[in-house]
C-alpha positions as CSV (number, residue, x, y, z in Angstrom):
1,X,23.3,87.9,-26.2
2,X,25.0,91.2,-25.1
3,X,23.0,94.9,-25.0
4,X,25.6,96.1,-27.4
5,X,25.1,93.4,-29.8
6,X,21.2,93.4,-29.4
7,X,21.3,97.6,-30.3
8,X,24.0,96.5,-33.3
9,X,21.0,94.0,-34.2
10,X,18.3,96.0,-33.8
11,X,19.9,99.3,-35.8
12,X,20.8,97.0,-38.6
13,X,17.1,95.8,-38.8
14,X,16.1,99.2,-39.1
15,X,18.1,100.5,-41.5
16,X,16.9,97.3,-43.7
17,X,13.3,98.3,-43.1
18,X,13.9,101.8,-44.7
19,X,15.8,100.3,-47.1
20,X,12.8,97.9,-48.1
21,X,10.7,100.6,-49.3
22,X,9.8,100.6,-52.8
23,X,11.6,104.1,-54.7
24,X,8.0,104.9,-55.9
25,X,6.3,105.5,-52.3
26,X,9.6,106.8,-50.9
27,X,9.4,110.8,-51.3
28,X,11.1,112.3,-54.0
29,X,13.0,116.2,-53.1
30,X,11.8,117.3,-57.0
31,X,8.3,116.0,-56.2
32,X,5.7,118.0,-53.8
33,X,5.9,116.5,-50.3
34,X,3.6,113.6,-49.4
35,X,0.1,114.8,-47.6
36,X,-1.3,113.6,-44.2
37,X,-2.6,110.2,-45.7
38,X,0.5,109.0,-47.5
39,X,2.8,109.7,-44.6
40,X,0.7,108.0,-42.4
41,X,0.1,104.5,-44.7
42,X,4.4,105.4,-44.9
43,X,4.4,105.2,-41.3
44,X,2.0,102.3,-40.4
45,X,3.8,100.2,-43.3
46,X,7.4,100.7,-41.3
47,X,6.0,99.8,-37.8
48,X,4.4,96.2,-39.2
49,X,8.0,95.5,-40.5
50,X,9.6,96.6,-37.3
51,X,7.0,94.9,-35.1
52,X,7.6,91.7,-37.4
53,X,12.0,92.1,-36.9
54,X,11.2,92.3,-33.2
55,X,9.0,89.4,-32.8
56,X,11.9,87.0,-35.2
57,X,14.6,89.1,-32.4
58,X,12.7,87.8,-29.1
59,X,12.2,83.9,-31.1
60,X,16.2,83.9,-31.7
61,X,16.9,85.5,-28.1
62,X,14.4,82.8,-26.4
63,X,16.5,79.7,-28.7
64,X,19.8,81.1,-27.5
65,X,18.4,80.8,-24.1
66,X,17.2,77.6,-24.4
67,X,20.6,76.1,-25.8
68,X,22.2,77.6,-23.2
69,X,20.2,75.9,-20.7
70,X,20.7,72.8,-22.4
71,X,24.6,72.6,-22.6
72,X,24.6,73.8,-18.8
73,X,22.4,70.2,-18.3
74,X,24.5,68.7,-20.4
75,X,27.9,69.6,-18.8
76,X,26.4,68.8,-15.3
77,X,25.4,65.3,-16.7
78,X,29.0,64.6,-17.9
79,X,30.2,65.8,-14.9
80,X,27.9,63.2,-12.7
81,X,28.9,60.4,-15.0
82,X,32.6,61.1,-14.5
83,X,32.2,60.9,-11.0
84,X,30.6,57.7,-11.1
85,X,33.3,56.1,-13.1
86,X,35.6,57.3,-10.9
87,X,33.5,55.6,-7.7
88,X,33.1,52.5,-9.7
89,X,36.8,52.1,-10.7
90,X,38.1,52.6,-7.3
91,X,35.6,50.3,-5.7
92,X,35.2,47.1,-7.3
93,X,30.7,46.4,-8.4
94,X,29.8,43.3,-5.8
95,X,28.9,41.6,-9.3
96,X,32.9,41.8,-10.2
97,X,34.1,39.4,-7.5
98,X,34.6,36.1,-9.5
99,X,36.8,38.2,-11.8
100,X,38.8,39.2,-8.8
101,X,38.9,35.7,-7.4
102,X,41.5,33.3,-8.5
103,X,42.2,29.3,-7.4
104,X,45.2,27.6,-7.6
105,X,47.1,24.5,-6.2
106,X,49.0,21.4,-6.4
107,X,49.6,17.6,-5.8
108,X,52.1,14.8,-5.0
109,X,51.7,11.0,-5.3
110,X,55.1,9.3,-3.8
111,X,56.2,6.2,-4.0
112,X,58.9,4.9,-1.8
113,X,61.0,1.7,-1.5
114,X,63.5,2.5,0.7
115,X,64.8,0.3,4.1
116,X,62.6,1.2,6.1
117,X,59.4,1.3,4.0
118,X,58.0,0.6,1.0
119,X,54.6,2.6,0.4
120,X,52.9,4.3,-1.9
121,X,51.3,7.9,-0.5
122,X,49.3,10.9,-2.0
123,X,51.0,12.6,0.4
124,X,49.9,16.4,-0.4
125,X,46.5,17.9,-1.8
126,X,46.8,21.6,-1.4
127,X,44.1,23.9,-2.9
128,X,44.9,28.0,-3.2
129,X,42.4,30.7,-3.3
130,X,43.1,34.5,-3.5
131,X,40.8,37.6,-3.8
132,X,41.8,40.8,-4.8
133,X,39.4,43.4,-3.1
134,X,41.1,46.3,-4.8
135,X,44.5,46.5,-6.9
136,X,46.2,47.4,-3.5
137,X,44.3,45.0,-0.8
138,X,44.2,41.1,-1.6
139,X,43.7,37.9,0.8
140,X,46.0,34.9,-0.2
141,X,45.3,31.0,1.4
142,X,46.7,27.8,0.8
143,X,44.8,24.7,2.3
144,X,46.7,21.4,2.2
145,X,45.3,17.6,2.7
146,X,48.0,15.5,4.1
147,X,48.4,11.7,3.6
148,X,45.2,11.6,1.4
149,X,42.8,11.0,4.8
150,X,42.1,12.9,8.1
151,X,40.4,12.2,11.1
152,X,40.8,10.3,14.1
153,X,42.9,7.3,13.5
154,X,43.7,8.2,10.4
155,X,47.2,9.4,9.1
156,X,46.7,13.0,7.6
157,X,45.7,15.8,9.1
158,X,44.1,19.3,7.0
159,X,46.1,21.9,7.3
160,X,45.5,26.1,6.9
161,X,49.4,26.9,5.4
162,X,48.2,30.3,4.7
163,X,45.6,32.9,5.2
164,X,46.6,36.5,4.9
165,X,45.5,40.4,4.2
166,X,48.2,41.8,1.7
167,X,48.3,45.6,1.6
168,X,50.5,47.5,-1.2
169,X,51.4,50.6,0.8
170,X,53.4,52.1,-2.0
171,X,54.7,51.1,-5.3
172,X,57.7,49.3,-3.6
173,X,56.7,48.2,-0.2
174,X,53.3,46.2,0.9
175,X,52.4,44.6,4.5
176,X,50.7,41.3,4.9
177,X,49.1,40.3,8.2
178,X,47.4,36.8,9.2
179,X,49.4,33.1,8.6
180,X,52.5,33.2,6.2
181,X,54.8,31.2,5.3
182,X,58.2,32.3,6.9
183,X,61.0,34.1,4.7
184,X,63.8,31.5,5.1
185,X,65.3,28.8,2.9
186,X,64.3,28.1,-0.7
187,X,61.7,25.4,-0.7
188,X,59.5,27.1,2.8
189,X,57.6,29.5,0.5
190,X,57.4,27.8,-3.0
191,X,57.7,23.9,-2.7
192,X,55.5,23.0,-5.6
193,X,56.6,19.7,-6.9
194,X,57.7,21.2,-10.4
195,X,59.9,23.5,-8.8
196,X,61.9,21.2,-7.2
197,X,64.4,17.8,-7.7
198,X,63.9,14.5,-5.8
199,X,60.7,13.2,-4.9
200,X,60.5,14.2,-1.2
201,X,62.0,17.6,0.2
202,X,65.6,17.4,1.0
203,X,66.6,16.6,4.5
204,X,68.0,19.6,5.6
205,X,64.4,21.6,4.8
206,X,62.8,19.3,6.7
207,X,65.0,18.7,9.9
208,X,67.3,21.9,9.9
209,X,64.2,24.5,8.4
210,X,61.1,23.2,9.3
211,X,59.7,23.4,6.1
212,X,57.0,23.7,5.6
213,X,56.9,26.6,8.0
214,X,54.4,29.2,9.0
215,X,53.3,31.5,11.7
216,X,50.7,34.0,12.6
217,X,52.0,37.7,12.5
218,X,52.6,40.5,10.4
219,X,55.6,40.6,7.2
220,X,56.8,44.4,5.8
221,X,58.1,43.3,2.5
222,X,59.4,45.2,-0.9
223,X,62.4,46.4,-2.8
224,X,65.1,48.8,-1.3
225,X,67.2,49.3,-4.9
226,X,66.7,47.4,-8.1
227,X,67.5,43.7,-7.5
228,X,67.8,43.7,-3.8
229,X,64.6,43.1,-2.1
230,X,63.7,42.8,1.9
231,X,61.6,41.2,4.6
232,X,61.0,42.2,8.6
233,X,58.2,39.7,10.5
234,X,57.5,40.1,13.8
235,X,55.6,36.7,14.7
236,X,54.3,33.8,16.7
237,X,57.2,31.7,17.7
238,X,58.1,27.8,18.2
239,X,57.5,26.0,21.5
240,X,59.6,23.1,21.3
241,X,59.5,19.9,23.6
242,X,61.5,19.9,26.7
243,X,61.5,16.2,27.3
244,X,61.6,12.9,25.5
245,X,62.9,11.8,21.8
246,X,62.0,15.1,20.7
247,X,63.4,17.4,22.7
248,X,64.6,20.5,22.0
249,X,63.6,19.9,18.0
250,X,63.4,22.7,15.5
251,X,60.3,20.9,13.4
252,X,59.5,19.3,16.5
253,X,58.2,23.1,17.8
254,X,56.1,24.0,15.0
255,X,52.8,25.1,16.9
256,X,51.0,25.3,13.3
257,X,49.4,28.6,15.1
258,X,46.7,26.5,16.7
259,X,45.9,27.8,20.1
260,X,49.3,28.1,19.9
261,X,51.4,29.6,23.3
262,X,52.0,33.5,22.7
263,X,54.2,34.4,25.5
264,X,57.2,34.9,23.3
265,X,57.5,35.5,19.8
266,X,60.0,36.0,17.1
267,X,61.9,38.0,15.0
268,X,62.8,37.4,11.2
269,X,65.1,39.5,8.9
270,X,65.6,38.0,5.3
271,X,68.1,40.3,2.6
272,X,67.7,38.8,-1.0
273,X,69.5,39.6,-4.7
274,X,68.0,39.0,-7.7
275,X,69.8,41.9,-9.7
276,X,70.8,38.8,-12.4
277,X,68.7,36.5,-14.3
278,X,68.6,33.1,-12.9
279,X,70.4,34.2,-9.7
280,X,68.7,34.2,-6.3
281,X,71.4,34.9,-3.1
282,X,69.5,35.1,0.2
283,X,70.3,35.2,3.9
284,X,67.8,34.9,7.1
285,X,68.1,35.6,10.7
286,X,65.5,34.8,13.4
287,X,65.7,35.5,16.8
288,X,63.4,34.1,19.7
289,X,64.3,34.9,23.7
290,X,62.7,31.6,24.6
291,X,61.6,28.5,22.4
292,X,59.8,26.8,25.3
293,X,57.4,30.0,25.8
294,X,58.4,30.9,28.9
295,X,59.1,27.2,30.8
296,X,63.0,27.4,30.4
297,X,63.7,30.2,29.0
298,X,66.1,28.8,26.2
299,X,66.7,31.6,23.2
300,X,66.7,30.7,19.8
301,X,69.0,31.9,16.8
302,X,68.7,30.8,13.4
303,X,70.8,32.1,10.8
304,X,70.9,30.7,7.0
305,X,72.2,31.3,4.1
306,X,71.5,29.8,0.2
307,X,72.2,30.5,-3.7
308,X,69.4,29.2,-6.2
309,X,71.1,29.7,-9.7
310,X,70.2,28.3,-13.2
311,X,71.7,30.0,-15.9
312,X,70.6,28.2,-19.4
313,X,70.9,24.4,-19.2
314,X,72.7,24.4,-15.9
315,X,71.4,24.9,-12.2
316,X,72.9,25.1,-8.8
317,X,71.5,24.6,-5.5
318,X,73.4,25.0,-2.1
319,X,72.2,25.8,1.0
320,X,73.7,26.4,4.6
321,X,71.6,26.5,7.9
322,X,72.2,26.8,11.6
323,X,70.7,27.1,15.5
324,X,71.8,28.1,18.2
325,X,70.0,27.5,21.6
326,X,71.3,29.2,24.8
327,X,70.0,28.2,28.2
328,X,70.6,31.2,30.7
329,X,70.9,29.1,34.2
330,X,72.7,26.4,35.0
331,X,72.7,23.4,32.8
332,X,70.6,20.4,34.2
333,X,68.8,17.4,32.5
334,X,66.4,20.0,30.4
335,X,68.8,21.9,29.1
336,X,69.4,21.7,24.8
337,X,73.5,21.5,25.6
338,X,73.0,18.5,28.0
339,X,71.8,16.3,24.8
340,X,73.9,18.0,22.5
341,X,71.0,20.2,20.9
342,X,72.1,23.3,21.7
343,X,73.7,23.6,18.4
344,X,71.9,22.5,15.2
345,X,72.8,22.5,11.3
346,X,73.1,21.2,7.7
347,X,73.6,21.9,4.5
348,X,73.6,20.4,1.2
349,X,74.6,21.3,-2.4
350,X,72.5,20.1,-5.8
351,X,74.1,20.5,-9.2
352,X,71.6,20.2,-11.9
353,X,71.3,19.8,-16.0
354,X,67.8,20.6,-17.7
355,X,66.9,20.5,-21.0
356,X,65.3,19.0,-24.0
357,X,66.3,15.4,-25.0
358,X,66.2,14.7,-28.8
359,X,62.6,15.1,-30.4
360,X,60.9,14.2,-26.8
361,X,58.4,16.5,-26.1
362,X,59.1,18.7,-22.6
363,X,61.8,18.7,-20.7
364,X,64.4,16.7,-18.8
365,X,66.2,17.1,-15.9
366,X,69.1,15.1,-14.1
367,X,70.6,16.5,-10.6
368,X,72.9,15.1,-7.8
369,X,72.7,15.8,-4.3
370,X,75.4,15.5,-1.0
371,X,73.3,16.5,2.4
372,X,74.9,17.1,6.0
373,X,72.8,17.6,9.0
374,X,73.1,17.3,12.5
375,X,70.4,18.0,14.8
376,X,72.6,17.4,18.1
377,X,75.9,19.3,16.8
378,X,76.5,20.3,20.4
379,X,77.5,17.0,21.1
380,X,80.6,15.4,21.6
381,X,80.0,12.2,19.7
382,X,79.4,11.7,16.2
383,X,75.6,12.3,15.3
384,X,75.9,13.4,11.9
385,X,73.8,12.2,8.8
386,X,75.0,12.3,5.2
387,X,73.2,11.5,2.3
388,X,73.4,10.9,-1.1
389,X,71.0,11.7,-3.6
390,X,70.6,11.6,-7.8
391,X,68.3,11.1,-10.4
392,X,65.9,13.1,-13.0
393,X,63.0,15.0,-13.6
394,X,60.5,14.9,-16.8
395,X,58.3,17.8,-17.5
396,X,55.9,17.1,-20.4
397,X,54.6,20.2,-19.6
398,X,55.9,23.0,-17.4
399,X,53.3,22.5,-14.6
400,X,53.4,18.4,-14.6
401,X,56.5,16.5,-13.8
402,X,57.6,13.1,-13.3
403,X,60.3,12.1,-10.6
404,X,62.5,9.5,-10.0
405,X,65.9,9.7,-7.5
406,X,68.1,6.5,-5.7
407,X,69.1,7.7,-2.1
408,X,71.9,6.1,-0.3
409,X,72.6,7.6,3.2
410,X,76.8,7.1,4.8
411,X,76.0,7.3,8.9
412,X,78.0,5.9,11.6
413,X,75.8,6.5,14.7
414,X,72.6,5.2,13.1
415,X,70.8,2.6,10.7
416,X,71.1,4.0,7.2
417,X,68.2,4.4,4.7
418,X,69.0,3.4,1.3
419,X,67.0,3.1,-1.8
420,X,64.9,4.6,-4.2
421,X,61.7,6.8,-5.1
422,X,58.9,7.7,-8.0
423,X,57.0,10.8,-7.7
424,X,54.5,12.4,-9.3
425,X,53.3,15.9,-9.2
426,X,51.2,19.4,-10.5
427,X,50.5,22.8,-10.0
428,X,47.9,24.7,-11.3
């Protein structure tokens, strides 16, 4: 409380006091004026009253003081909490971690009788787990189990497909660094069985694109404009064989980033659209100076192309893919263009139909397939593979399907492989 207002109070008080006396002890101007004894019991009565309004002014003065202190406390207390709110938000509490923790995965169980085999396989058993340590930093993995058993002798092997840091840098662009999958094809990065037709990956994803694919290196990824997104990974690279059946192989050089060779890495660009619903149009490049790290030094260009479409009912599938391996020297016995690998391709196209079939619960799904590869393209004789493909897909529910497709292969320069498939598989 102010001096001004404190004199206002204190004049106020006063002027009450006076006003308190009772009109027969205050003097009268007809009466004769009050002696010594009266004026002094006048006097003494006015200073109790005073001493009494000063002693209720100091009790107010010391409250006022008293809240004052208390809502200085109490601002500083808000103030402290907000802070820690805003600590706690931006950092997630150790005790949060399951709820920032996620797991994830899927299955396959193949059955094939085709000419040459007739087996039954679990061929994949892949588990995912992610963690978000912030809502801008998150670690993504994906382990698979191959062939159902692994160890020595046995015919799968465990695999580490992915295991990566993911930063958002802004609201359009993040980096990820570790093992990725690489930006090419349609089936490399998302090859659950639901998301797919046939009951094994088609050829040319498997010969052409080594799917599945992955190398250790860093991927800047986002949006330039609204439907047209981006990636740039500078990576590990292949190291293909130089000698034997398998020489000069795309899948065949897949190092799986296990004390893999470094002395030459690669280079992938991938533009995609998705400014329509249902519309995905893509194109990768890849460039590596030398595929046999350093022995050779044979460069490696990849460049592919694909459409995945499915507007309502229908779907449409087509894909185009090709190497190119250049030897600088002269051309010997371990050189790609001596056994025609110095120029590798294929491509395939899949029309689909999915829908619902009369009162059957889920979905169903019928396709047809035409594939063309050619792993030694370079060559002068006729090593091309063709293959036919066609049957359907049942999803009871979106993340279970059932699969069944009749494959019937047209090659003139070697045995084909006809027959047919059953598949079964999940994601989660």
């Amino acid at each position: 409380m102010n001096i001004l207002t404190r004199s206002c109070l204190l004049a106020t008080l006063g002027l009450l006091a006076f006003s308190s006396i009772r009109a027969d002890e205050a003097p009268n101007p007809m009466d004769a004026p009050p002696n010594a004894a009266e004026m002094w019991r006048i006097i003494q009565q006015q200073q109790r009253q005073i001493e009494a309004l000063q002693r209720q002014l100091e009790a107010t003065n010391e409250k006022v003081e008293e809240t004052d202190q208390k809502v200085a406390e109490t601002e500083q207390k808000v103030e402290m909490t907000g802070d820690m709110i805003e600590q706690v938000a931006s950092t997630p509490a150790a005790g949060n971690w399951a709820d920032r923790t996620s797991i994830g995965g899927y299955g396959e169980l193949h059955y094939n009788n085709l000419d040459s085999k007739e087996e039954i396989d679990f061929h994949r058993f892949v588990l995912y787990f992610n963690h978000d340590f912030t809502d801008s930093i998150r670690f993504v993995s994906e382990l698979e189990l191959e062939h159902s058993i692994a160890g020595d002798g046995q015919n799968g092997e465990i695999e580490l497909e992915q295991a990566y840091v993911e930063f958002d840098l802004n609201q359009s662009n993040a980096l990820r660094a570790g093992l990725f999958l690489m930006p090419v094809g349609i089936l490399n990065e998302t090859h659950e069985p639901p998301t797919f037709y046939g009951v094994e990956r088609n050829p040319i994803e498997r010969n052409i694109i080594p799917t599945t694919w992955w190398e250790g290196g860093a991927d800047l990824h986002g949006e330039l404009a609204p439907g047209f997104s981006y990636n740039l990974a500078v990576s590990s690279g292949l190291d293909v064989p130089q000698t034997g059946s398998r020489a000069f192989l795309i899948r065949s050089g897949r190092s799986k980033v296990s004390e893999a060779r470094a002395n030459d890495g690669a280079v992938t660009g991938r533009l995609k659209w998705t400014g329509m619903p249902g519309v995905e149009l893509a194109a990768t490049g890849q460039y590596q100076s030398d595929v046999t790290q350093g022995d050779l030094n044979v460069s490696a260009t990849l460049f592919e192309a694909h459409a995945d479409i499915r507007r309502g009912p229908f779907g449409l599938r087509a894909l185009y893919a090709r190497w190119d391996l250049d030897k600088s020297g002269v051309i010997n016995a371990s050189d790609p263009a001596a056994i025609g690998r110095d120029e590798q391709m294929g491509w395939y196209v899949e029309p689909s139909l999915r829908g619902r079939l009369w009162e059957i619960p889920g979905e169903f799904g019928a396709f047809v397939r035409y594939d063309v590869w050619d792993n030694n393209a370079g060559s002068s004789n006729n090593t091309e593979f063709k293959q036919y493909n066609a049957g359907f897909n049942y999803w009871p529910i979106p993340d279970v399907v059932l699969k069944f497709d009749a494959q019937q292969q047209d090659n003139d320069s070697a045995k084909n492989d006809n027959g047919f498939n059953l598949g079964i598989g999940y994601q989660f």
